[in-house]
C-alpha positions in Angstrom: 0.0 0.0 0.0 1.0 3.6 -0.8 2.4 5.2 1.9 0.1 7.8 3.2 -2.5 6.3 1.3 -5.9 5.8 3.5 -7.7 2.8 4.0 -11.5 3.2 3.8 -13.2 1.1 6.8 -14.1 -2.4 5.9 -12.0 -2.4 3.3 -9.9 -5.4 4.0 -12.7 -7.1 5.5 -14.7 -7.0 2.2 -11.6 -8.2 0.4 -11.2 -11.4 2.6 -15.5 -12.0 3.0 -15.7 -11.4 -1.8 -14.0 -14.7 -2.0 -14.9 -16.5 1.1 -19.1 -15.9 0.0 -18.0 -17.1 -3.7 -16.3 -20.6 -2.3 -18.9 -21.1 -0.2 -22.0 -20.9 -2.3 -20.0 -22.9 -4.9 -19.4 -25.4 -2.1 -23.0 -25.2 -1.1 -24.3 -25.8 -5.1 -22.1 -29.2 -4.9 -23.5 -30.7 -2.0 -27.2 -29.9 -3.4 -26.3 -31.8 -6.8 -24.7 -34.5 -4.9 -28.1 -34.9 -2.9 -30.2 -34.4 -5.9 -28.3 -37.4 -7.6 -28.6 -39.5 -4.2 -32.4 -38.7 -4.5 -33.4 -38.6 -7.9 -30.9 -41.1 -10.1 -33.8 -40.8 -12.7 -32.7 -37.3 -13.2 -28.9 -37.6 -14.0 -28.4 -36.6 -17.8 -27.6 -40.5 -19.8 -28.1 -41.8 -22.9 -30.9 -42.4 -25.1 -33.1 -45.1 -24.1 -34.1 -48.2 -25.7 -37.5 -47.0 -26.0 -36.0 -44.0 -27.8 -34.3 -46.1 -30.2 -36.1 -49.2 -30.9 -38.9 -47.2 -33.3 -36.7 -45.0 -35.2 -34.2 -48.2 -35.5 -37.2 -49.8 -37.1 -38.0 -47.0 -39.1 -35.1 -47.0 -41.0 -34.8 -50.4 -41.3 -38.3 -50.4 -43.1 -37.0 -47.4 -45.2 -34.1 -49.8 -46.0 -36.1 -52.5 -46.9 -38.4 -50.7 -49.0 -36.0 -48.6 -50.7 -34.2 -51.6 -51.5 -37.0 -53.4 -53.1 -38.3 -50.6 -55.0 -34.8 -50.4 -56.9 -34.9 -54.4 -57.2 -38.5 -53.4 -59.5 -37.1 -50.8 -61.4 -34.3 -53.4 -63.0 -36.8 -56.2 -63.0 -39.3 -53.7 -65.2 -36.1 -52.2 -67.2 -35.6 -56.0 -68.3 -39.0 -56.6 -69.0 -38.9 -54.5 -71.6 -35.5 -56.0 -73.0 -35.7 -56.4 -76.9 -32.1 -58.0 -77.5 -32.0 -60.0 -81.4 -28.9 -62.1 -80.8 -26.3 -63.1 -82.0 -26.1 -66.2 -79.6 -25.4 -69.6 -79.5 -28.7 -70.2 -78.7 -32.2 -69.4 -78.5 -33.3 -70.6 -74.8 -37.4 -70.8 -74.8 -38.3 -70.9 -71.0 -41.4 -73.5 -70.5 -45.0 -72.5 -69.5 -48.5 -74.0 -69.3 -49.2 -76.9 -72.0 -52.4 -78.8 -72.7 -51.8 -82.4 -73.9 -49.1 -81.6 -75.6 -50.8 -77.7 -76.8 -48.9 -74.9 -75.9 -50.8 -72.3 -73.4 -51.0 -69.0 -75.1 -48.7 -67.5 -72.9 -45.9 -70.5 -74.0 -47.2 -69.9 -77.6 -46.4 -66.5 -77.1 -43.1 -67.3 -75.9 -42.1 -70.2 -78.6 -43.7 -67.3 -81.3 -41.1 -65.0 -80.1 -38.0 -67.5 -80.4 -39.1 -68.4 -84.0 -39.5 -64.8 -84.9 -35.6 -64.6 -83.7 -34.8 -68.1 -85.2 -35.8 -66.8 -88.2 -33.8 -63.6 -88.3 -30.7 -65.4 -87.7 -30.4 -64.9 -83.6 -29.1 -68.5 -83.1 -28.7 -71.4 -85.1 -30.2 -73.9 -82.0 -33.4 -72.8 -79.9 -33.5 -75.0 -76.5 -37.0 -75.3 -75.1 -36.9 -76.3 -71.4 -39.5 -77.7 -69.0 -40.5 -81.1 -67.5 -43.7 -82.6 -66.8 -46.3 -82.2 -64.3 -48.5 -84.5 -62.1 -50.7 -86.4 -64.6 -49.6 -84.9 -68.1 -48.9 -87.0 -71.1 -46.2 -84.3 -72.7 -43.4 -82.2 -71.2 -43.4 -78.6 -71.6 -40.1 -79.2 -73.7 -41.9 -81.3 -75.7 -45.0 -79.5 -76.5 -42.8 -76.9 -77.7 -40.6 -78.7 -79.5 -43.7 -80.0 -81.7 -44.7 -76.5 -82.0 -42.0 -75.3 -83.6 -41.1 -78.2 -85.7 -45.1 -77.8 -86.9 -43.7 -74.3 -87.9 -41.0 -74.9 -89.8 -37.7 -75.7 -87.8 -35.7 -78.4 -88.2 -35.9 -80.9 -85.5 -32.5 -80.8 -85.3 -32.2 -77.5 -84.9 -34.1 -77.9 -81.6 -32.9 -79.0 -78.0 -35.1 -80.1 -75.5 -34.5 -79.8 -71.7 -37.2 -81.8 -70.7 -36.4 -82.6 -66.8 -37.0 -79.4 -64.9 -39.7 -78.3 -62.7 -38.5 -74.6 -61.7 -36.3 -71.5 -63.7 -33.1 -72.4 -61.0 -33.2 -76.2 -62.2 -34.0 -74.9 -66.3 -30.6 -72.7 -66.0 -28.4 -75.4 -64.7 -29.4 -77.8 -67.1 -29.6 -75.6 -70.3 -25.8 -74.6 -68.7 -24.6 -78.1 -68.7 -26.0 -78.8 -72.2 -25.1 -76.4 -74.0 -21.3 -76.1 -72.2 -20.8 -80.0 -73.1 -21.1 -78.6 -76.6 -18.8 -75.4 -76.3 -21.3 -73.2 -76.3 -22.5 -70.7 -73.6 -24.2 -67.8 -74.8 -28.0 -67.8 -74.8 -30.6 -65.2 -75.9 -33.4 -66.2 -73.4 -37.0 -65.7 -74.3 -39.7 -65.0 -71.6 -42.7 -63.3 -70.5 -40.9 -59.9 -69.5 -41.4 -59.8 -65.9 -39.4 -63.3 -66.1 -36.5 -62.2 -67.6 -34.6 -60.5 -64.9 -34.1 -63.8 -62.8 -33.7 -65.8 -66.0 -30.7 -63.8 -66.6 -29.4 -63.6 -63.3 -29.9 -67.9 -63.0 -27.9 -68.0 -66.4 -25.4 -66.0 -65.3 -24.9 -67.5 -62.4 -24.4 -70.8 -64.4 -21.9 -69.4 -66.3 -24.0 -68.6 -69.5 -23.4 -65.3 -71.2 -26.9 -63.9 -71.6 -29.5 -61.9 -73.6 -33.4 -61.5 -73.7 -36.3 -60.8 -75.7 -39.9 -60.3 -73.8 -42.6 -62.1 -75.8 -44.7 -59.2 -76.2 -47.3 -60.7 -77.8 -48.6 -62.8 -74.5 -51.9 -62.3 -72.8 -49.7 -61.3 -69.7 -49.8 -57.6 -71.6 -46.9 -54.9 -70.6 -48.3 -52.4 -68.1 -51.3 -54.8 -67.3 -52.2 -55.2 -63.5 -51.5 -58.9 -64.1 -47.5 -57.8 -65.2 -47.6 -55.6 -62.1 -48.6 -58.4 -59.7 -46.0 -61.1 -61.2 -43.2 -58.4 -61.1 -44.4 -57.8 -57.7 -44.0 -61.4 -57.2 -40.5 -61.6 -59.1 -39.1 -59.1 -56.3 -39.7 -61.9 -53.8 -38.2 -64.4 -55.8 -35.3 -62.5 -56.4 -35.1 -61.4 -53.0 -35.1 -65.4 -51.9 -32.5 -66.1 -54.4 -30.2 -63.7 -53.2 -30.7 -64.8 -49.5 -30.3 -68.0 -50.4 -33.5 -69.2 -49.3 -34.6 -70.7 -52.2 
């Protein structure tokens, strides 16, 4: 202090109490928080709760899901509409519906189609596949085979993969056939919402493939029948690519 400098009463005393007051009130605020927390645990800050989570974790995973599917559509309706001509080693006819040894319309359509690309030079070879169900006479395979021979194709142009019962079981055998005679490219003929896993069975088979929608079926493009057996191709896919087929 300067000397002669004079020291207002108190002074000191207020300089000593300023910081005393301060501690203590801080000291006091400590001891209530600590109670609080003793008290109330409920009211400590923490992290979100499961309840908090669990819906919006749901959320998204539906979001997922759905967004996921959607885009699965889009390339399942982009193939539908597929108009490839070839060239390939051969014309692959995937099997439908046959009457006693008559084609369905919708495999009509279908073996229509492959002639139609037979004839403008596609392939050499068209393959028809399917096997026979409980109680028929014919195989799909052979129904179309007779089809097309009745419209001008050589018998031995034609192939038959007679033994199947599903798409999955078509593609591997169409893939060992054709393979045992160096050959593995395939322009596959469908109804279009069919064509996506087709191709994706073929490929995964090792066969290099095309496709051609048989436009002219009774399963018309943009119908609510094509919708529904899209909508039903998304699940097929989806079980294929789980692995749950």
């Amino acid at each position: 202090m300067l000397c002669g400098a004079v020291t207002r009463p108190g002074f000191v005393q207020r300089l000593y109490w300023q910081p005393s007051l301060a501690l203590s009130l801080q000291q006091t605020h400590i001891r209530q928080k600590t109670q609080q927390a003793i008290e109330y645990p409920e009211q400590l800050p923490r992290g979100r709760s499961m309840s908090w989570w669990a819906p919006r974790v749901l959320l998204l995973a539906i979001v997922v899901v759905f967004a996921t599917m959607g885009a699965l559509f889009g390339l399942i309706y982009s193939e539908a509409r597929s108009e490839d001509v070839g060239p390939a080693d051969a014309i692959v006819v995937l099997g439908a519906a046959q009457f006693n040894g008559t084609p369905s319309a919708v495999f009509r359509a279908r073996l229509d189609t492959a002639f139609d690309l037979y004839q403008r030079g596609a392939a050499g070879t068209i393959v028809v596949t399917g096997g026979r169900m409980a109680g028929d006479q014919f195989t799909e395979a052979e129904a179309g085979r007779n089809y097309l021979i009745s419209e001008g194709v050589p018998p031995e142009a034609i192939l038959m993969e007679h033994l199947s019962t599903d798409t999955a079981e078509s593609m591997r055998r169409v893939g060992d056939l054709l393979q045992d005679q160096g050959n593995n490219s395939v322009l596959l003929v469908s109804d279009g919402f069919h064509l996506y896993r087709s191709k994706l069975l073929a490929e995964d088979n090792d066969l290099s493939a095309q496709t051609n929608d048989a436009d002219s079926s009774p399963i018309r493009q943009g119908s609510s029948t094509e919708f529904q057996y899209m909508v039903r191709e998304v699940f097929a896919v989806t079980t294929y690519y789980l692995g749950l087929d």
